[in-house]
N, C-alpha and C positions, 0 to 999 in steps of 0.2 A: 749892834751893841744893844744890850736889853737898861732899859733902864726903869727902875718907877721912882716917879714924882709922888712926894709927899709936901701935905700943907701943913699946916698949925694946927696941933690936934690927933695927926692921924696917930694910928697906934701902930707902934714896932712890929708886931704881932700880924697884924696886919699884912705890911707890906712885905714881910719877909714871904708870908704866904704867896702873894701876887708874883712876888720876883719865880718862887720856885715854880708855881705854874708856864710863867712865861719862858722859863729855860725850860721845864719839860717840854713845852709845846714847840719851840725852836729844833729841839735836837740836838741838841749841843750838847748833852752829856752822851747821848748816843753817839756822835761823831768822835769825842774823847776817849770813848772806853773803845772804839775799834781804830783807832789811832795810838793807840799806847805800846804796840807791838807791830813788828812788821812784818807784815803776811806774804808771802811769794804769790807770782800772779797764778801760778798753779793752785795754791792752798785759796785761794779768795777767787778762782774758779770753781773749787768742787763746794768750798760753803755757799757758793751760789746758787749752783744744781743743784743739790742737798736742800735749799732753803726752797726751789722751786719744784722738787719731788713732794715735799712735805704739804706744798697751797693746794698740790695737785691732786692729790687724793680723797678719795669719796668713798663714804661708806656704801659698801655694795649691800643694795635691799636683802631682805629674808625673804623667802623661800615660803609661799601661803602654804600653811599646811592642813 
């Protein structure tokens, strides 16, 4: 559970910013938006090789001319 603590003083502003940091860095909205549909284990196999074709690849050098 994320939480921020605020004292006497802080600003709205503020903390809202800290909250949203701390859910993006959790991953929690990451886990919601691929959780909001259900994927077959087939279709959440190929976005996986698809995901690990794509890290895979290297620009191939040019050619001294």
């Amino acid at each position: 559970m994320i939480e921020v603590k605020l004292d006497e003083g802080d600003k709205l502003d503020w903390a809202l910013k800290t909250f949203k940091k701390k859910v993006m860095k959790s991953g929690l909205l990451k886990e919601l938006r691929k959780r909001r549909h259900y994927t077959k284990p087939s279709e959440a196999k190929a976005i996986k090789s698809a995901a690990a074709r794509r890290r895979g690849k290297t620009k191939k050098p040019r050619p001294a001319a």
